[in-house]
Structures are given as structure tokens and as C-alpha cells.
SEKEZA-592849 format. One record per residue (C-alpha): residue in one letter; x, y, z; chain. Coordinates in steps of 0.1 Angstrom, whole numbers. Layout:
BEGIN
- A;X;Y;Z;A
...
end
This chain:
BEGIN
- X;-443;-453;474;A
- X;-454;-419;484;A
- X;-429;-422;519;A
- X;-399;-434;493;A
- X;-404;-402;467;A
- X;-407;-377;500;A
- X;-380;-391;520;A
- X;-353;-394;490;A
- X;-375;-378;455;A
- X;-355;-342;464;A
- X;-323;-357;461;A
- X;-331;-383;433;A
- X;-339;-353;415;A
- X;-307;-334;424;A
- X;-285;-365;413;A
- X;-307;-369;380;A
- X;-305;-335;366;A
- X;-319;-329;327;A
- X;-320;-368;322;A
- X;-353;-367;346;A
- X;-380;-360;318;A
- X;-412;-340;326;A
- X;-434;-367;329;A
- X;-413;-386;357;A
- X;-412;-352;374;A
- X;-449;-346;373;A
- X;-458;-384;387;A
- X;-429;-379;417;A
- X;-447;-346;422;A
- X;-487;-360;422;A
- X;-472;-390;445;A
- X;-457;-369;470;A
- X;-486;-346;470;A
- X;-515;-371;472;A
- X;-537;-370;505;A
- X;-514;-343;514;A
- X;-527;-306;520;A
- X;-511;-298;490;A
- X;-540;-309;471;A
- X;-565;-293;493;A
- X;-592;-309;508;A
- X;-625;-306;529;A
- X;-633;-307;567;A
- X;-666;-330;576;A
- X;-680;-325;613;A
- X;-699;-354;633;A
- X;-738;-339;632;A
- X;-743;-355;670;A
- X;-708;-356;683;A
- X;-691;-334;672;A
- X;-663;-351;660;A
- X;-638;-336;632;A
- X;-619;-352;602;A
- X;-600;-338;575;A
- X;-600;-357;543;A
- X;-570;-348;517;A
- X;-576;-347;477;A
- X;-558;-376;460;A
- X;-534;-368;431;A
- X;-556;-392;404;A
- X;-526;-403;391;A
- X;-525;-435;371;A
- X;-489;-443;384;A
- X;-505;-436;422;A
- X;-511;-469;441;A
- X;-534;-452;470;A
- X;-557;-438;438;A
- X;-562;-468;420;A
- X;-585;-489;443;A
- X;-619;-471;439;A
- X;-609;-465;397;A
- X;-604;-500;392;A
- X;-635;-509;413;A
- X;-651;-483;389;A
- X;-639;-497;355;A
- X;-647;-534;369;A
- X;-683;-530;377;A
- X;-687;-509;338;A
- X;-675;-545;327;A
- X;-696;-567;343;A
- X;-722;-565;319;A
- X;-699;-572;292;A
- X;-688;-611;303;A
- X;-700;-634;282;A
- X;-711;-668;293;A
- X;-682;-690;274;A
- X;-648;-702;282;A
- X;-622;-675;286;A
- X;-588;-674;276;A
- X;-556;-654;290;A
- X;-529;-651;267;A
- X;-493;-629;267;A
- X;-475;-612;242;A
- X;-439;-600;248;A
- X;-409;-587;231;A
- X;-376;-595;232;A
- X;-353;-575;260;A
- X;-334;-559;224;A
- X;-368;-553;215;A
- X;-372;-536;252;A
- X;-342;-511;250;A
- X;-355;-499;220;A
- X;-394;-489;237;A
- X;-378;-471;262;A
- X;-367;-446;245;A
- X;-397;-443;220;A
- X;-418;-455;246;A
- X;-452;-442;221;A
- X;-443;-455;193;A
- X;-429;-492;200;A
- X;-459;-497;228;A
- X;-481;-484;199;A
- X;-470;-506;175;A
- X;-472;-538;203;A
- X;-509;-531;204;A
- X;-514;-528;170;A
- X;-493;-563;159;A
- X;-512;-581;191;A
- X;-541;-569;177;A
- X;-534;-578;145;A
- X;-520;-611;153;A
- X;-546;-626;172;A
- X;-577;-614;147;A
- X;-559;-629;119;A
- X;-549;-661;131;A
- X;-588;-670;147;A
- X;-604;-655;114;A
- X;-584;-683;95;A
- X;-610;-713;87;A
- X;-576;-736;95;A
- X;-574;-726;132;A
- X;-612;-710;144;A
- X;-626;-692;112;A
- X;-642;-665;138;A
- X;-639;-624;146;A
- X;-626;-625;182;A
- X;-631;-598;208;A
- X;-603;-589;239;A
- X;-591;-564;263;A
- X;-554;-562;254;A
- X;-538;-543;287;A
- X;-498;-532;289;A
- X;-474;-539;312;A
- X;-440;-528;311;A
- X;-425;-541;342;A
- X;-410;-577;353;A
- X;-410;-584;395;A
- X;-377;-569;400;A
- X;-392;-533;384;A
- X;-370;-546;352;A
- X;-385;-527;313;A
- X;-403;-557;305;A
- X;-430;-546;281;A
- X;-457;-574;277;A
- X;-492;-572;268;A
- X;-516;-592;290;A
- X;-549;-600;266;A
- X;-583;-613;277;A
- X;-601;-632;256;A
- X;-640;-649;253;A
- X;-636;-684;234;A
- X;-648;-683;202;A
- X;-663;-655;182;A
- X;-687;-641;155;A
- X;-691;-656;117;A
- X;-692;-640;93;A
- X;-719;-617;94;A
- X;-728;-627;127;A
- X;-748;-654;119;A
- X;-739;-677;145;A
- X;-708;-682;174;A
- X;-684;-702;166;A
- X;-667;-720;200;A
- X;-631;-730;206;A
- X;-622;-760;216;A
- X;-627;-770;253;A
- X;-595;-756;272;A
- X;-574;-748;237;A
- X;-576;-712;219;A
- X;-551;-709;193;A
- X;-516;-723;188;A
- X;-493;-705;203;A
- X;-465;-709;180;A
- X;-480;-696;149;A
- X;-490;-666;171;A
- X;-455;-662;180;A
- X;-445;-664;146;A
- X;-471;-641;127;A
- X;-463;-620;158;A
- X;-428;-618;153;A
- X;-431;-605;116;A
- X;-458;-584;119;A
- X;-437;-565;147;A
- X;-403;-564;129;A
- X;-417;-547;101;A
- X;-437;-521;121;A
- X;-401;-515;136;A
- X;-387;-514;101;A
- X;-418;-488;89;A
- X;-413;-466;119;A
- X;-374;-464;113;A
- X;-379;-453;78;A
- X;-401;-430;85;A
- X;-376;-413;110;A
- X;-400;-420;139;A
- X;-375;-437;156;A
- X;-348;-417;177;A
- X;-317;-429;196;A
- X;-295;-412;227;A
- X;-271;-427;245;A
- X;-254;-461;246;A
- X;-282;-466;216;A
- X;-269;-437;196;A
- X;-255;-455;169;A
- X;-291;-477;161;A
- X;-294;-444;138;A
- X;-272;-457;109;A
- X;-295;-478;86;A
- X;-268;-508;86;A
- X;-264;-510;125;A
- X;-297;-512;133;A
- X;-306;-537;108;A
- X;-277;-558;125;A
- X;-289;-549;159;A
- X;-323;-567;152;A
- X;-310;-597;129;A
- X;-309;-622;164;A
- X;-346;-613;168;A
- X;-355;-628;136;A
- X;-342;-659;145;A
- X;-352;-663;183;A
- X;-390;-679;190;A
- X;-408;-646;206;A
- X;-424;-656;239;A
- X;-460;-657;234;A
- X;-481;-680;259;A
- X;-518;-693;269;A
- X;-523;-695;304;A
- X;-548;-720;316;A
- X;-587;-706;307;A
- X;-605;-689;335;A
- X;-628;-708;358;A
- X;-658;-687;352;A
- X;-668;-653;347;A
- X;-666;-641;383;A
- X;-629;-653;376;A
- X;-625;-631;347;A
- X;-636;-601;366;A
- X;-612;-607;395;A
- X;-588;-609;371;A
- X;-594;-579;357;A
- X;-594;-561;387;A
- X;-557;-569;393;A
- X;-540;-564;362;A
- X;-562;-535;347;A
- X;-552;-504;374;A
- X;-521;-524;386;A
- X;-486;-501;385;A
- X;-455;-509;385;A
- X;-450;-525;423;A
- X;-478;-520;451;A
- X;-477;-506;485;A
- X;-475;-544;504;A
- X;-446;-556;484;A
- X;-429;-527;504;A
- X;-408;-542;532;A
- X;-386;-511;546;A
- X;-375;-482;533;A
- X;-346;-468;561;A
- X;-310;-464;557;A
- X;-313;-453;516;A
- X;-325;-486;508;A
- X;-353;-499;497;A
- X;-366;-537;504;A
- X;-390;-549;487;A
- X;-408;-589;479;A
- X;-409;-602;448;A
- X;-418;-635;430;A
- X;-388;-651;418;A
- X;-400;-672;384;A
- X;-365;-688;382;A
- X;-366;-708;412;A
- X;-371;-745;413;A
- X;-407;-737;424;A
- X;-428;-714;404;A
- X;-439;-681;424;A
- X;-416;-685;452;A
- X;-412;-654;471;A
- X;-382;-636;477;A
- X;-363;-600;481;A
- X;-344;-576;467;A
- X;-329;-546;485;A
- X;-318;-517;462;A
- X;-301;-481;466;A
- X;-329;-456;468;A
- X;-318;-439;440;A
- X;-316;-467;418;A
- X;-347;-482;430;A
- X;-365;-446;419;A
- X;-348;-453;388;A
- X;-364;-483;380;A
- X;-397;-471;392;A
- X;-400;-444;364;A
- X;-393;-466;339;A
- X;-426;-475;337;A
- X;-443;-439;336;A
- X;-464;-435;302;A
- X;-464;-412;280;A
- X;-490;-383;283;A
- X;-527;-393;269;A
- X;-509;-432;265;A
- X;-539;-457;266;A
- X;-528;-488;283;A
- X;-560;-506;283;A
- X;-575;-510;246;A
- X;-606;-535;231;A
- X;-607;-550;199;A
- X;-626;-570;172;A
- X;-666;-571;188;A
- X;-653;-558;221;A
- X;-648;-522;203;A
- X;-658;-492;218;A
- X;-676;-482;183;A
- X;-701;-507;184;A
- X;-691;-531;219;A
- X;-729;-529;230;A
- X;-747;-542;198;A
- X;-719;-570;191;A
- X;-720;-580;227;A
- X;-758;-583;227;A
- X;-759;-603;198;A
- X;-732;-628;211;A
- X;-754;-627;237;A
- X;-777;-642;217;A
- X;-764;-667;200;A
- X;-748;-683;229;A
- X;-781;-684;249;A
- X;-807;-679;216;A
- X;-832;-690;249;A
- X;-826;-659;272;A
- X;-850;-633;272;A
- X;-842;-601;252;A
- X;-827;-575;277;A
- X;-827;-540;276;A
- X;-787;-527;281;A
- X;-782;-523;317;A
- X;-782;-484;330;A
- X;-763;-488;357;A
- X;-734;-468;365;A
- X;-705;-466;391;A
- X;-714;-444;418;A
- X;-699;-412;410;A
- X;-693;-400;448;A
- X;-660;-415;465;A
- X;-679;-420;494;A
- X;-700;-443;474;A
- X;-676;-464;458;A
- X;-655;-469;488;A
- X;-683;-484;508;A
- X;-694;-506;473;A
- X;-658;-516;476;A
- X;-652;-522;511;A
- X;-686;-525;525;A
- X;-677;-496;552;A
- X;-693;-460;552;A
- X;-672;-429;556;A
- X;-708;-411;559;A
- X;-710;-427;599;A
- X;-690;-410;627;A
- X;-660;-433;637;A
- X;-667;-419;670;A
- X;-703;-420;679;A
- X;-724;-445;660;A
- X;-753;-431;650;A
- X;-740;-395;639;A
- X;-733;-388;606;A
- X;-705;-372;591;A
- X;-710;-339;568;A
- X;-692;-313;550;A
- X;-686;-280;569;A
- X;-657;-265;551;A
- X;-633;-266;519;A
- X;-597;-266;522;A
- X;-582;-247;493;A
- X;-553;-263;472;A
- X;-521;-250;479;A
- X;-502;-223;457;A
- X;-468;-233;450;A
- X;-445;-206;456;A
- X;-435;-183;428;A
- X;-404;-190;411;A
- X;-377;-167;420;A
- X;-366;-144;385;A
- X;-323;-143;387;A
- X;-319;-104;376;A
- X;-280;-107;379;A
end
């Protein structure tokens, strides 16, 4: 991604003018930047050899693929002591593509509200003594992008099997392989979101440019949405998770993923980019194919997907709560294995150094000369960040 946004970014942004908001600019700015000299760097020397490297600061961006390996190594190893030993459940919440025009152009407010009506929609239908007659906990985690680089906003949600009584006072299990009906999901889903749509509207929090200009009269926009009352809202289980180890891996994927990854990337010459993707409408589910698109519009799609500023995209709910996740976690803890020794919480961290979490992750050391095996790599000098130049004041 960073070759695509150097090669043609300069003139994406000449052909995009004012419609290029600040927050696409600032993410094609960090991914051109990254491991560049822009960001500065350091210099580490060889103590036996001699040898020189120069390592490059990344950009941290979220919507970076080269700096979201060692964060979502990070953020999987904090979870690992939270995986419970029960049956775990993966299930998908998505809106309608009318739905989707609508979030993209009140991107924090509609991917709010499909947090807070997942949220809401899962919690009620497991507390209801009909279906489990538990409080659930889950890692809800947002997506906004189909194979093609399509708006697609879906939330992908995690889920133990079973939850807490009342009180805590014992775990209650789903049943083997079955969480909750998907229908009534899609259903309580469906309501709970419409009139969240219909609050925010109200409200004036709503706002409409463009081809969608017109969603602002009362009447229009109540007739733009009447189809989505009617229509089933895809909602769907996947099969539960082998095991925990499964959960994890899992989680690594989807948690720090962005909108398409460096290896679906097949060429990038002539103004066009090619690029793989899993085609879900072929006779034979995942079947690969590819899609070549103009640079530009390719970029396009791309920057659909950036976030708002300060946006969470990964949330927990119910007894997976930041507030109190470690009590509620030790005391499901408990009642699933009532014979396992009282633990104290784990103090364990990530390693904080890069160095550290690169050779967790890939089992290689950047501390060891590449050159000469025994030496050791060290710091000998900074590289400062780069200025950019100042902007030139027009006095005519």
C-alpha cells in the first residue's frame, strides 16, 4: 500500500481536491511516510563486526498494514488470559447496503449506533429465560469493507457459550454447537437499529451531501428506509471455534486487520492496481479471484474505510467489560472449573521494546548482527524526524 499512495497519492490528491477530508489525508501521509526517513530513525552498529543498519520509525497508523503485526501480537497475548474454557461462538451483524450509504457519510454516528444495537441485541435476547436466561460477554470488532474494498459495514462478534445468572451464582451453558437463533437476532436487531436511525435524525445528528442531499426532508427519508423494514437483516452464526487456541488465532486476524493486506497485492504498474480477492458468489465458496482497478479509483475505495479520529473499532461487553472484565472473568472462571485452584491475575505484559515483540512474534532477534553471528547489534546514533518544509505565505 505504501508503494500505491507514493507512486500515484500526489496525483489522487490533485484529482480529489476539497472532497479529500483531513483524515484520509493524514493516513495517505503516515503510509507514505512509514519506515521512511521522514519519520526519523536510529543507526545500530555491529559491537564485533562492525556492520551498520539503519532502522526507520513506523507511522503507528491503524490503517498501516506494515504497523499492525507487532500491535496485534500485543493485544493477543493481553487476551490470552481472558479465554474461557467453554465453547465459543462467532456471530455477524450487518446492515443493509441503504443502511451503508447512510454510514458513510456519518461514519460516527451510524457505526456508533451499530455497536450499541449489537450490543443491545445480543444481551437481550441471551438474558431471556426463553432462549439462555444468561448475561453474556463478547468482543464486538467493525469492519467496514467487503473483498472488493466495497462500504460494507459489519460487526464481527466473539462470543464464550453461555454466561452468568443472575447474580453470578452459577454459569449457565448453551447448547452444544447452537447459541442463539439467528432470526430473532435479526429481527430485534433490525428494530432496535431503525429507531436509533430515527432518534439520531430527529435530533439533527444526521447530515446529508451529495446524491443523498435530499434524505434531509423528514418524508424522503422515512421513504428511503421503508424497504429496510421489510427485508430480513443478515445476521449469521458461523460454526463455534475448535478450542481456545482457535479463538486466539482468530482474533489475531480480524482484530488489527485493515481494509486489504499487503499479499493480496498482485501489481501495481501502468495506473492500475491488481489485486486477489475471494469471490463469495461463485459456485464454490472462497474461491479466489481478481480484480484490476484505475489507481485512482482503487485509492478511492481504500479511504472509505478510514475511521473517524479517537473511533474505537474494537469494544467488550456484558462480563467482558473493561470496568470490571477481571473480577467477572475470574469468577466464570470459577464456576466453570469450581476444582481449579484459586489464581492470582496473571502480571504479565507485552514486551514493551519492538525488538522484543518481533522476536516473540517471529522467533528471530534483531539484537544479532545479520552479518557476523555472535556480535550484537547496538544503538550508536538517532536520526531526527524530518521538518516538513514551511508553507510558502502568497503576499500578492
Amino acid at each position: 500500500m505504501a508503494d500505491v499512495f507514493r507512486r500515484y497519492g500526489p496525483s489522487y490528491r490533485n484529482e480529489a481536491g476539497p472532497s479529500l477530508s483531513t483524515a484520509q489525508r493524514r493516513v495517505m501521509t503516515a503510509i507514505e511516510q512509514c519506515r521512511t526517513a521522514a519519520l526519523g530513525g536510529h543507526v545500530e552498529q555491529c559491537e564485533r563486526c562492525g556492520h551498520t543498519r539503519v532502522w526507520y520509525n513506523s507511522c503507528r497508523n491503524r490503517h498501516c498494514a506494515t504497523c499492525q503485526s507487532l500491535a496485534r501480537a500485543a493485544w493477543v497475548e493481553d487476551r490470552q488470559a481472558e479465554i474461557l474454557d467453554c465453547e465459543y461462538f462467532h456471530v455477524v451483524f450487518t446492515v443493509p447496503d441503504v443502511i451503508a450509504e447512510i454510514a458513510w457519510q456519518n461514519k460516527a454516528v451510524v457505526y456508533g449506533m451499530l455497536f450499541r444495537a449489537t450490543a443491545e441485541t445480543l444481551r437481550t435476547i441471551a438474558a431471556d429465560p426463553k432462549h439462555l436466561g444468561a448475561d453474556i460477554g463478547f468482543i464486538a470488532v467493525l469492519h467496514t469493507w467487503g473483498q472488493t474494498l466495497v462500504h460494507h459495514p459489519h460487526l464481527h462478534c466473539v462470543v464464550p457459550g453461555g454466561g452468568l445468572a443472575r447474580h453470578g451464582t452459577r454459569w449457565i451453558p448453551c447448547r452444544p454447537g447452537f447459541f442463539l437463533p439467528v432470526r430473532v437476532l435479526s429481527r430485534l436487531f433490525r428494530r432496535l437499529f431503525l429507531q436509533y436511525l430515527q432518534e439520531a435524525f430527529d435530533a439533527g445528528q444526521l447530515h446529508f451531501t451529495g446524491t443523498l442531499k435530499s434524505l434531509a426532508d423528514r418524508h424522503v427519508f422515512a421513504k428511503h428506509l421503508a424497504p429496510t423494514r421489510q427485508t430480513a437483516w443478515v445476521v449469521y452464526a458461523k460454526p463455534p471455534f475448535a478450542g481456545p487456541q482457535q479463538v486466539l488465532d482468530y482474533l489475531g486476524r480480524y482484530t488489527h486487520r485493515i481494509a486489504i493486506a499487503d499479499q493480496r497485492l498482485l501489481d501495481i504498474d501502468d495506473g492500475q492496481i491488481r489485486f486477489r480477492y475471494k469471490n463469495y458468489r461463485a459456485e464454490h465458496p472462497d474461491t479466489q479471484a481478481t480484480m484490476t482497478l484505475p489507481a485512482t479509483e482503487f485509492i478511492r475505495r481504500f479511504l472509505l474505510h478510514v475511521l473517524p479520529a479517537g473511533f474505537h473499532r474494537i469494544r467488550y461487553y456484558g462480563f467482558m467489560a473493561p470496568r470490571h472484565r477481571t473480577e467477572a472473568l475470574a469468577r466464570c472462571r470459577q464456576l466453570l472449573t469450581p476444582a481449579a485452584p484459586d489464581l492470582p491475575p496473571s502480571q504479565t505484559t507485552a514486551p514493551s521494546d519492538y525488538r522484543d515483540r518481533y522476536a516473540a512474534l517471529t522467533g528471530r532477534s534483531l539484537r544479532t548482527c545479520p552479518v557476523c553471528p555472535d556480535g550484537h547489534m547496538r544503538v550508536v546514533g538517532d536520526l531526527p524526524r524530518q521538518r516538513p518544509s514551511p508553507a510558502v505565505i502568497d503576499t500578492s
